[in-house]
N, C-alpha and C positions, 0 to 999 in steps of 0.2 A: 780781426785778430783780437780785439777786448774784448769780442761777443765770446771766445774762444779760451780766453783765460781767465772770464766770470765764470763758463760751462763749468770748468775743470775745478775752477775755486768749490762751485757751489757741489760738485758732486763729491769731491774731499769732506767736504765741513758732511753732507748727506752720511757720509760713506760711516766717517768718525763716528758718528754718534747715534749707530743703531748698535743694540744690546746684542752682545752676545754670553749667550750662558756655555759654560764649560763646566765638565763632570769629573772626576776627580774617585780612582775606586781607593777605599784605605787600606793600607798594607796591615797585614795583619801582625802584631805587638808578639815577636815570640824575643826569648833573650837569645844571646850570641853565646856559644859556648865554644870555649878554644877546644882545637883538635889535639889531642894528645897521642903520640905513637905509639910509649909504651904505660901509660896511666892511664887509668881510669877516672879518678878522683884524685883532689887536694880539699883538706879545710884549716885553717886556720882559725881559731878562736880565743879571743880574751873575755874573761870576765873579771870587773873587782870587787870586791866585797869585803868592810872594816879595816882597810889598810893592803889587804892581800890580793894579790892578781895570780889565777889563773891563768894558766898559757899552756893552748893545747894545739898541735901541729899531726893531723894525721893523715894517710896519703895513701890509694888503693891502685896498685898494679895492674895490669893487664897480665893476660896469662905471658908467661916465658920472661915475666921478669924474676932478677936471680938476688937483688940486693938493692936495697931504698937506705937513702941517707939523710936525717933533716938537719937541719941548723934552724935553731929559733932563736930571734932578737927580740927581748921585751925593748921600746922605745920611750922615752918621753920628752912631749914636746917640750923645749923652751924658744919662748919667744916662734920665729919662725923655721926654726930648726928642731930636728931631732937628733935627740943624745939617745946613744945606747946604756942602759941598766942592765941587764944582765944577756948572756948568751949561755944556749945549750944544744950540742950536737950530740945527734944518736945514730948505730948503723942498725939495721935490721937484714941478716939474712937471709929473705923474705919479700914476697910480693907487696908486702903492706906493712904497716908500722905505725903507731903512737907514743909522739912524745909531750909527755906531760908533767909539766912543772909549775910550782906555785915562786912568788915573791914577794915576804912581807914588809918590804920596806916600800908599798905605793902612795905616798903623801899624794896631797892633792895634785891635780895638774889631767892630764889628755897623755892619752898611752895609744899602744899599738905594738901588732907582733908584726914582723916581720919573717919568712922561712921563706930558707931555699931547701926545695925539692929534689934530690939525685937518683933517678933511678938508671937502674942498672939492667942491661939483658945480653944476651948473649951476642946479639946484634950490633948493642951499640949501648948507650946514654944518653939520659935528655936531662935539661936544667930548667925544673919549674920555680918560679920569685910568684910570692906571695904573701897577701898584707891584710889581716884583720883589720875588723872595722875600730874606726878611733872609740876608745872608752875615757867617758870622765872620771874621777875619784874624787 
């Protein structure tokens, strides 16, 4: 019976410690794009420049849309929040739309737009939320 369970010891410790190599295919890097029912596109864009922020919110339909709505939020951060600075809502009756607005009160600090998206079709509505990338000043 010891002869028996040195066998077993020594074919374990054998077993453990032969190499095995494994192969591994890479997935291939594409980006995720949300499905949209009745959009096409969103972009939201800030830019600042000597005190003034650009804020540009624009949004492209798919056919048999009837009316697109934006709402844009300039933000700035404090601390680890964000305060709103100005808001502006537009309706376009239309499959597409831009809105674009400047604000020249950007003292220093970390900004960001925020927009929601409404589009409209005969079908239905959907609500796209959307957020530029953060800008310093």
């Amino acid at each position: 019976m010891v002869k028996n369970f040195y066998s077993v010891i020594l074919s374990l410790i054998m077993l453990l410690s032969c190499n095995v190599t494994c192969f591994a295919l890479a997935a291939e890097e594409t980006e995720i794009q949300p499905y949209y029912t009745y959009t096409d596109s969103v972009n939201t864009m800030l830019k600042i420049s000597n005190g003034t922020a650009t804020c540009v919110s624009s949004i492209l339909g798919k056919t048999g849309t009837t009316k697109v709505k934006i709402t844009m939020t300039l933000e700035k951060k404090v601390l680890f929040w964000w305060s709103e600075k100005e808001t502006w809502t537009q309706t376009f009756n239309n499959y597409n739309g831009t809105l674009s607005k400047t604000y020249s009160g950007a003292d220093s600090g970390t900004y960001r737009i925020t927009a929601e998206y409404i589009v409209y079709s005969s079908s239905g509505s959907e609500t796209i939320n959307d957020t530029s990338a953060e800008v310093k000043a």
